[in-house]
C-alpha positions as CSV (number, residue, x, y, z in Angstrom):
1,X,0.0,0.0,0.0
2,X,2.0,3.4,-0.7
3,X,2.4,5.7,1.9
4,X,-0.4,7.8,2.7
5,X,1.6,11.1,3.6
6,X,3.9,10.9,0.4
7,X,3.0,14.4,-0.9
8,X,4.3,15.6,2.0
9,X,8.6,16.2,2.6
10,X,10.6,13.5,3.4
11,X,13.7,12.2,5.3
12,X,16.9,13.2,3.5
13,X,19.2,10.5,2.7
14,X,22.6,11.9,4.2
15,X,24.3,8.8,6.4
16,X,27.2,7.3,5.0
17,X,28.7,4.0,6.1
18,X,31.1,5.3,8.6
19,X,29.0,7.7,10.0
20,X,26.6,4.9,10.9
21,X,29.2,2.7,12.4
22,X,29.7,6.0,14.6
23,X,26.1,6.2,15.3
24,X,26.2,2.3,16.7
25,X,29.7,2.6,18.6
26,X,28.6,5.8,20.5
27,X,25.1,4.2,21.3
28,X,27.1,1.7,23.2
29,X,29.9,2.7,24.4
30,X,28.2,4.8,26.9
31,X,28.6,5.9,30.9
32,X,27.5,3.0,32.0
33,X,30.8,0.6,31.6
34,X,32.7,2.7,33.7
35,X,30.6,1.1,37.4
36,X,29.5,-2.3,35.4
37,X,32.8,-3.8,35.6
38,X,32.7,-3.0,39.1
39,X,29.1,-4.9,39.3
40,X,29.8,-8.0,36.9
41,X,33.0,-8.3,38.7
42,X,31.4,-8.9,42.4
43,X,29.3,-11.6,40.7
44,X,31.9,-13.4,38.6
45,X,35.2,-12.1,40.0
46,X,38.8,-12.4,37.5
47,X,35.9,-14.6,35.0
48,X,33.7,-11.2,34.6
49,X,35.4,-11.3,30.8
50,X,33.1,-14.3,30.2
51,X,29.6,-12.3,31.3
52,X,31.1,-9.7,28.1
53,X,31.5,-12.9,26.1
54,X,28.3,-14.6,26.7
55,X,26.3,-11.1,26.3
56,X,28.5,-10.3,23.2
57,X,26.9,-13.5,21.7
58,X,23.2,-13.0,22.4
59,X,23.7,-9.1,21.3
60,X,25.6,-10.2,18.2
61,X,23.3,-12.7,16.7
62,X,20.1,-9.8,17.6
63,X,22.5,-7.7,16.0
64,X,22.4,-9.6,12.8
65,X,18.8,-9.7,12.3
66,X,18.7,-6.1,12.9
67,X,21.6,-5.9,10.1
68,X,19.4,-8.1,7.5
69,X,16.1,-6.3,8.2
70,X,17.7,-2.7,8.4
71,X,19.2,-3.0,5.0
72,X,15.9,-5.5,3.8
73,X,13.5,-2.5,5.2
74,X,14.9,0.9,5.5
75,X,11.8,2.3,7.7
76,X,12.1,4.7,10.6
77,X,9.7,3.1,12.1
78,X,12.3,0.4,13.5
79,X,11.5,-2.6,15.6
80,X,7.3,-1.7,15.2
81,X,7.5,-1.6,11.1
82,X,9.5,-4.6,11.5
83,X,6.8,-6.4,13.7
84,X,3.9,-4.9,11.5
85,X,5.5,-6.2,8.2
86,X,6.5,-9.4,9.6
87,X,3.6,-10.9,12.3
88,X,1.1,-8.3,10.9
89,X,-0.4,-7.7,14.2
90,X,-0.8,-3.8,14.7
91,X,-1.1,-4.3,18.4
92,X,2.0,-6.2,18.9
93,X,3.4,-3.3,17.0
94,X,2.1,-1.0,18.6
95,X,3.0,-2.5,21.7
96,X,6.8,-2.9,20.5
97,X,7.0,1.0,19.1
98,X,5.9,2.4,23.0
99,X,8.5,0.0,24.5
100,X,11.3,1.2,22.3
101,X,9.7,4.6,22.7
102,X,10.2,4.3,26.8
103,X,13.8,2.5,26.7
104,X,14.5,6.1,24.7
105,X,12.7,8.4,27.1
106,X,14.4,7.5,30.1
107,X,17.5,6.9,29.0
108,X,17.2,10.5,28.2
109,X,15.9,11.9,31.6
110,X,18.2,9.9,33.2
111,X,21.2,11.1,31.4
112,X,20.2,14.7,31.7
113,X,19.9,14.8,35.2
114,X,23.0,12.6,35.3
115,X,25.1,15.1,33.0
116,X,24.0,18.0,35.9
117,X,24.9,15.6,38.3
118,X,28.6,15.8,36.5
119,X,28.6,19.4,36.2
120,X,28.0,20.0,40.1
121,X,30.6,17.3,41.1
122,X,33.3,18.9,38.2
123,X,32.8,22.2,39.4
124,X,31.5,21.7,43.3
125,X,28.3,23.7,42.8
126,X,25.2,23.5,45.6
127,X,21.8,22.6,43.6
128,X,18.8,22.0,45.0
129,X,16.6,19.8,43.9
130,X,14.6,21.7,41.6
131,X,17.3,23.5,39.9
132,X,18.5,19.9,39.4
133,X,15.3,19.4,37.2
134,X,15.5,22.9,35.6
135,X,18.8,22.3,34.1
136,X,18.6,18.8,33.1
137,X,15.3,19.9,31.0
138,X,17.7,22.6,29.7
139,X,19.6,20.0,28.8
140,X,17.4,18.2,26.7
141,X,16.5,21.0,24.8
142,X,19.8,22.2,24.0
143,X,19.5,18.3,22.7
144,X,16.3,18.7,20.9
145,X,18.2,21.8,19.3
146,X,20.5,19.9,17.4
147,X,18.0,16.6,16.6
148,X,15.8,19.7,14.8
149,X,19.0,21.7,12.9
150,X,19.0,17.8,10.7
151,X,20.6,14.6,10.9
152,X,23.9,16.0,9.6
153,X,24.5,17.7,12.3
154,X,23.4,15.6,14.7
155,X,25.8,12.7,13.4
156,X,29.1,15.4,13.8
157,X,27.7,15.8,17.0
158,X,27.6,12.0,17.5
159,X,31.0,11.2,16.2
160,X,32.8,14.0,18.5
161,X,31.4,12.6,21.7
162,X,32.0,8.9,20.6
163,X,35.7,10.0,19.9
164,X,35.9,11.6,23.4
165,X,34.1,8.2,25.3
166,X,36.2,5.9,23.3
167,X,39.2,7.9,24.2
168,X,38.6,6.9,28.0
169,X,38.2,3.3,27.6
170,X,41.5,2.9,25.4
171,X,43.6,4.7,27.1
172,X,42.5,2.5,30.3
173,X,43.7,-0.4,28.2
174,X,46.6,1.1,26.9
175,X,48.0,2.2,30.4
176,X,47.2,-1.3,31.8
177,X,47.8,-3.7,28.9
178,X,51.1,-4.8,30.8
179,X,49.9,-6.0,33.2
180,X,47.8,-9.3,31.2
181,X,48.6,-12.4,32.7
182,X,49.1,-11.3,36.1
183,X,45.9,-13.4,37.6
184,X,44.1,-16.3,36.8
185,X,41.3,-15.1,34.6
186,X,38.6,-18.3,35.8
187,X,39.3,-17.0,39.3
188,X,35.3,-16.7,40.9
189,X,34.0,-15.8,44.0
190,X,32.9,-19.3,44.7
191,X,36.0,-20.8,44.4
192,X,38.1,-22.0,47.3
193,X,41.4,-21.6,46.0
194,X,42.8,-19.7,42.6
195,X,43.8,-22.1,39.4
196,X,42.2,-23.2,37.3
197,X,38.2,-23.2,36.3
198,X,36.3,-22.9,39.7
199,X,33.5,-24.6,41.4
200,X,32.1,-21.0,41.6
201,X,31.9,-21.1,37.8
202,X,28.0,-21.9,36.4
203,X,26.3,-21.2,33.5
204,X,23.1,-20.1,35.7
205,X,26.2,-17.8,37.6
206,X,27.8,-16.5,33.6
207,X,24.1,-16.2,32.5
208,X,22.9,-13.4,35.5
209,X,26.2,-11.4,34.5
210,X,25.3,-11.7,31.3
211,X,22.0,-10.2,31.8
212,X,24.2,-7.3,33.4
213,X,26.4,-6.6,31.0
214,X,24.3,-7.1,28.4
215,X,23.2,-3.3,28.5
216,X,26.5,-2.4,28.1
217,X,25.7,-4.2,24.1
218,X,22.5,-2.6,23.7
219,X,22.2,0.3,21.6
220,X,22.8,-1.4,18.0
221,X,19.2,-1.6,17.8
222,X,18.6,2.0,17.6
223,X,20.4,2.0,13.9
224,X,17.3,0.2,12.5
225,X,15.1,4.1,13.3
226,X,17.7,6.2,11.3
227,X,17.9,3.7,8.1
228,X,15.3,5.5,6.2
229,X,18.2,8.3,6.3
230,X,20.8,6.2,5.4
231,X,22.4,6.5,1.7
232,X,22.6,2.8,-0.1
233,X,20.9,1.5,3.5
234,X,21.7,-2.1,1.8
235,X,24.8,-2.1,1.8
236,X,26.1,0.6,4.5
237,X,23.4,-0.4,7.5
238,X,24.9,-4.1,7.8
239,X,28.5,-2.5,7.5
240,X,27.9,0.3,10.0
241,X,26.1,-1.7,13.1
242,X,28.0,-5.1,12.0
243,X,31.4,-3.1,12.6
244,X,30.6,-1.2,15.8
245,X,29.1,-4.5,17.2
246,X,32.9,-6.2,16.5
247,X,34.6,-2.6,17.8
248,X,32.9,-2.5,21.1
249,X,33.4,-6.0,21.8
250,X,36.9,-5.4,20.9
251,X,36.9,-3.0,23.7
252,X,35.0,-4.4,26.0
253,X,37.0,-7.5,26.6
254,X,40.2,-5.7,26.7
255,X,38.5,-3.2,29.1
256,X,37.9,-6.3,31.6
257,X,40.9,-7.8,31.4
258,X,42.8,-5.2,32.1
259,X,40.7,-4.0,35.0
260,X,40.7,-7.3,36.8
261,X,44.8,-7.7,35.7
262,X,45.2,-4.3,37.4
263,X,43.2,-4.4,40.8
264,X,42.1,-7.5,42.4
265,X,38.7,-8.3,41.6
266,X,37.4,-7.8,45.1
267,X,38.4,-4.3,45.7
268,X,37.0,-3.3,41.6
269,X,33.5,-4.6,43.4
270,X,33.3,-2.4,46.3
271,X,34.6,0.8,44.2
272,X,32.0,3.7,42.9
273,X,34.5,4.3,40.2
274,X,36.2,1.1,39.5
275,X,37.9,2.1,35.8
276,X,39.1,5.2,37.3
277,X,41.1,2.8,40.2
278,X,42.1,1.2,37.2
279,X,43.6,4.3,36.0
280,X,45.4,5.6,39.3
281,X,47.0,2.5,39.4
282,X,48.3,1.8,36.3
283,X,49.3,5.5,35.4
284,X,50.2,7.0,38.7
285,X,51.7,10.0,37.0
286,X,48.2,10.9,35.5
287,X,47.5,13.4,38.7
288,X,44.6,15.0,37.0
289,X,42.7,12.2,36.0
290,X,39.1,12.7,38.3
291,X,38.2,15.7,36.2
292,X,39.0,14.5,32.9
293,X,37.1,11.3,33.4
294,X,34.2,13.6,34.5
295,X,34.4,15.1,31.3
296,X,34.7,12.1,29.6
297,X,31.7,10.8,31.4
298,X,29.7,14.2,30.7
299,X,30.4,13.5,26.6
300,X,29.3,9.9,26.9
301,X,26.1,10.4,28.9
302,X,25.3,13.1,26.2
303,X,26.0,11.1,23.0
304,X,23.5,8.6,24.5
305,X,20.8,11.2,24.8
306,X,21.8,12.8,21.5
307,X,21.1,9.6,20.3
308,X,17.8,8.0,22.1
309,X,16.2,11.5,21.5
310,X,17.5,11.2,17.8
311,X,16.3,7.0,17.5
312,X,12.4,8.6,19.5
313,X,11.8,11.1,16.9
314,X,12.4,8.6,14.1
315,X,10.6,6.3,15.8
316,X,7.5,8.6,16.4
317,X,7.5,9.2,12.5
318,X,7.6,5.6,11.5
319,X,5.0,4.7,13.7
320,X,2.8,8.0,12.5
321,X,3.3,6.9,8.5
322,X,2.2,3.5,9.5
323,X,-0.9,4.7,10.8
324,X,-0.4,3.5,14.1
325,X,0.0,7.2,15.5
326,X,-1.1,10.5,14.7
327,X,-0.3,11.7,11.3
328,X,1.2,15.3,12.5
329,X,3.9,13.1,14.1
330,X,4.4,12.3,10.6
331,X,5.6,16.0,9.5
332,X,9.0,16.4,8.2
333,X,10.4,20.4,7.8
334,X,10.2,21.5,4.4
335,X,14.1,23.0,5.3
336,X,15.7,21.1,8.1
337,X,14.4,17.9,6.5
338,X,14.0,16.6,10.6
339,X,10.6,15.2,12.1
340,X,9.9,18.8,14.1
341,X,6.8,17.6,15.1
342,X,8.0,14.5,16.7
343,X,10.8,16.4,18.3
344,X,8.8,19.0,20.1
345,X,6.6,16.0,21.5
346,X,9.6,14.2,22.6
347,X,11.1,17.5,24.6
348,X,7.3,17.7,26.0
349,X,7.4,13.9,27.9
350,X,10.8,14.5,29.1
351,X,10.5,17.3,30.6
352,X,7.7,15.7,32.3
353,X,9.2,12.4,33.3
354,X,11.9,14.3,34.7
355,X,9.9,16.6,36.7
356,X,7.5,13.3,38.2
357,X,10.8,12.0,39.8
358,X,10.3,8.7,38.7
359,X,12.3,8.1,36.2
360,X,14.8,5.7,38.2
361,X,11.9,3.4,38.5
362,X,11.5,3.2,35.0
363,X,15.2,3.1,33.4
364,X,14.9,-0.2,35.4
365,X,13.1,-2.1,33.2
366,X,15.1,-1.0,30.0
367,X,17.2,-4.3,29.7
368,X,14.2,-6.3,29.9
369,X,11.6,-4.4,27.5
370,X,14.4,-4.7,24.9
371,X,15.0,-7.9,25.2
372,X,11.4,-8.5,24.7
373,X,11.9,-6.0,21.6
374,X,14.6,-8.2,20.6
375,X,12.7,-11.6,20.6
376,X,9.8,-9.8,18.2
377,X,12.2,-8.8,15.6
378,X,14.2,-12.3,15.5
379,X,11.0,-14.2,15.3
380,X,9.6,-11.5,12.9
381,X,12.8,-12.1,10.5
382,X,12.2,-15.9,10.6
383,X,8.8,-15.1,9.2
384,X,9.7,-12.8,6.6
385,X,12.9,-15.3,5.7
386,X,10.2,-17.6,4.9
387,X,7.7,-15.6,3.5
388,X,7.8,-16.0,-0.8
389,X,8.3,-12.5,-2.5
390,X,10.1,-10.7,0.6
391,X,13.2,-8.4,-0.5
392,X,16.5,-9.7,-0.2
393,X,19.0,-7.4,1.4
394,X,22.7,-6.6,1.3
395,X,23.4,-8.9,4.2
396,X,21.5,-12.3,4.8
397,X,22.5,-14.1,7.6
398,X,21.2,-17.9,7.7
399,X,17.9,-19.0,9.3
400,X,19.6,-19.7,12.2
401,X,20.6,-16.5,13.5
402,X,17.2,-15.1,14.0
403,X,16.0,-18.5,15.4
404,X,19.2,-18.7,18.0
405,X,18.7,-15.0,18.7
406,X,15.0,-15.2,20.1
407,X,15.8,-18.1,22.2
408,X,18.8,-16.2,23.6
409,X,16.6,-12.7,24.5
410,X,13.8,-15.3,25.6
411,X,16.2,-17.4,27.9
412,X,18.0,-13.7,29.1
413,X,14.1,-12.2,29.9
414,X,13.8,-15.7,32.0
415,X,16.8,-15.7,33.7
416,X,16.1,-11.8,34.8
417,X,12.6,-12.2,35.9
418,X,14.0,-15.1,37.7
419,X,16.8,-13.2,39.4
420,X,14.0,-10.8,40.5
421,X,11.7,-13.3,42.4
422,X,14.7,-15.0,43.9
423,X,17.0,-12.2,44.8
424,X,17.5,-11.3,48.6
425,X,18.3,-7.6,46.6
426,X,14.5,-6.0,46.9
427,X,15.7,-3.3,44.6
428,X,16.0,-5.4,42.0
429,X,11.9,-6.4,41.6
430,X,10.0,-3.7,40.6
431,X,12.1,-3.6,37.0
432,X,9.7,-7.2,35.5
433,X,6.6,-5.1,37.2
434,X,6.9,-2.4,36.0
435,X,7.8,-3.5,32.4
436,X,4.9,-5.8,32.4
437,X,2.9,-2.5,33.4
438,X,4.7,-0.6,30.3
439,X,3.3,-3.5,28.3
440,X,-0.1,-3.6,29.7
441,X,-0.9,0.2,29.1
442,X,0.4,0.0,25.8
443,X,-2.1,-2.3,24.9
444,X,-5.1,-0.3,27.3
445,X,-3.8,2.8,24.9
446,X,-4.1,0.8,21.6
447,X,-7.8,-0.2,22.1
448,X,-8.5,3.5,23.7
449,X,-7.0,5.2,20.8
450,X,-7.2,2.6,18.7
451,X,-5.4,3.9,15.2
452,X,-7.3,3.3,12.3
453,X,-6.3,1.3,9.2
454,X,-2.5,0.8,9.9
455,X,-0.5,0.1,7.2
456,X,2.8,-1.5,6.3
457,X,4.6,1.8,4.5
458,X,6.4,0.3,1.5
């Protein structure tokens, strides 16, 4: 069925190969590695490399799929044109847009009030509460800003601050490198004595740190929103999130072996700043290294909200072309070439997410509304794969992939609601809740508002 709104202006086509390889790296490599390796490593000790392995795996065979159905189906509509097209079920799409929506939204309040959280430590300034607020609202439109000047700017913008994080996590590998091979890397909190593979080495043990530090993978997914604005999306959208999947993992591991090679295991768990212990230690002559990683940190928490604010107003105009939301979300500047509409509506929720106070509650249950993402579009792919007549893209990964990469998010989503119910740590429950509650007034706003004649935008 063509697209309903095609009189109107559309997406530019301005992202080359590299600069979407950028756009994946950055979306990843964010703040939130620098107090992981702290976490994963009070759960699996000098073994916390193989939580990064294990998650690497189940984000790299998602990662695929999204590859083969980002250059199959360049749609800004993401995950929920993937779902529509594939399952045909404009509920379930629906359902999957919101979640992807609300990953995005607070990840963006979060990081706004975390990046004035920065600022005051950097420069030891009293804030009260409310100014808190004030300026991290400032901070998203500042955001919003550059999402509205176009796409070209926003990806200069992107590559700068991924530049800057990246900068911080090799030169931690690069100060500590000599010091590989100084512990016994299967060394676990369970076991008894070092050597060896441990008795405190399980999968159900590798699997909950894999759940952990599979956040630090996710943001390859948010590619698939901007590949309507991606030049020969065919070829460059497999390239670009293929390539940032291999870099970060790159980094990743070398970033956890070197920060267990460098300080003992047990004292990187009981740090707030465990990559900047790394850093005192292996380059004592770096005196001034606090403020620059605050900096750092400040760039990184901004290139993810550059970029979940850039993947919700993409998303919001897929979604609005397909008929499954207003059509004014749909409206693309005659000059700027950007979704203005969707923009403005984005900067409107944040600011009021930010000002409930809530938004802590609901960052929790990221990791497991995207996993649930994640299943749809695998088993989605396996449908399409099968379906006579689909496009072929620039990158086909076999069956398998897609099949191996639902049960992966489905056995991760298990395992977390799992670690929930059992854990003596109350804080971490309310995250399956209040997903499930995400989920549940999706579907009460579907049949409320229930959009009329969705379509599958070809």
């Amino acid at each position: 069925m063509p697209d309903k709104s095609s009189s109107q202006p559309a997406l530019a086509q301005t992202i080359g190969g590299w600069q979407i390889m950028f756009y994946g790296l950055g979306s990843m490599l964010g703040a939130g590695i620098y107090a992981l390796i702290g976490k994963a490593a009070a759960g699996l000790g000098n073994a916390v490399w193989l939580a990064f392995l294990m998650a690497m795996i189940g984000a790299m065979l998602t990662g695929l799929s999204y590859a083969c159905v980002g250059g199959r189906y360049a749609k800004a509509g993401g995950a929920a044109y993937v779902t529509q097209r594939g399952l045909r079920k404009p509920l379930l799409s629906y359902v999957i847009g919101i979640a992807v929506m609300m990953s995005g939204l607070t990840s963006m309040a979060t990081g706004s009030q975390a990046i004035v959280g920065q600022v005051k430590e950097l420069f030891a300034w009293s804030l009260d509460p409310t100014s808190i607020k004030l300026m991290s609202i400032g901070v998203v439109f500042l955001v919003g800003c550059v999402i509205y000047r176009g796409i070209r700017e926003s990806m200069w913008l992107n590559i700068l601050c991924t530049v800057i994080e990246a900068a911080g996590l090799l030169f931690i590998i690069a100060v500590g490198v000599r010091y590989w091979g100084s512990v016994d890397y299967f060394q676990s909190p369970g076991d008894t004595a070092a050597g060896g593979v441990g008795s405190g080495i399980t999968f159900a043990l590798i699997m909950q740190g894999a759940v952990l530090t599979f956040y630090s993978f996710i943001g390859f997914e948010d590619i698939l929103n901007v590949s309507e604005e991606v030049k020969n999306p065919a070829k460059n959208v497999p390239f670009g999130l293929i390539s940032a999947m291999i870099l970060a993992t790159c980094i990743y591991m070398a970033v956890a072996i070197t920060a267990v090679s460098v300080v003992p295991w047990q004292e990187l768990a009981k740090s707030d700043a465990p990559l900047m212990e790394v850093a005192r230690r292996a380059a004592p002559w770096f005196t001034g290294i606090k403020p620059v990683y605050g900096a750092i940190t400040i760039f990184a928490i901004g290139n993810t909200a550059l970029l979940n604010y850039l993947m919700g107003s993409r998303l919001l105009y897929g979604m609005s072309r397909q008929g499954l939301l207003p059509a004014v979300l749909g409206t693309v500047h005659p000059v700027r070439k950007s979704p203005h509409i969707a923009v403005f509506v984005l900067f409107g929720i944040v600011s009021l997410l930010i000002l409930s106070g809530s938004v802590k509650q609901l960052a929790e249950s990221t990791v497991l509304l995207l996993l649930i993402v994640f299943t749809a579009v695998n088993i989605s792919l396996v449908v399409l794969k099968l379906r006579p007549g689909e496009p072929r893209g620039g990158f086909e990964p076999p069956l398998l992939v897609p099949i191996f990469g639902a049960l992966v998010c489905a056995m991760l989503i298990i395992v977390r609601v799992q670690s929930a119910i059992t854990s003596a740590d109350h804080a971490q429950r309310p995250a399956p809740l209040i997903a499930g509650a995400i989920i549940l007034i999706s579907v009460v706003l579907y049949f409320a508002l229930k959009p009329k004649n969705p379509v599958v935008v070809e």
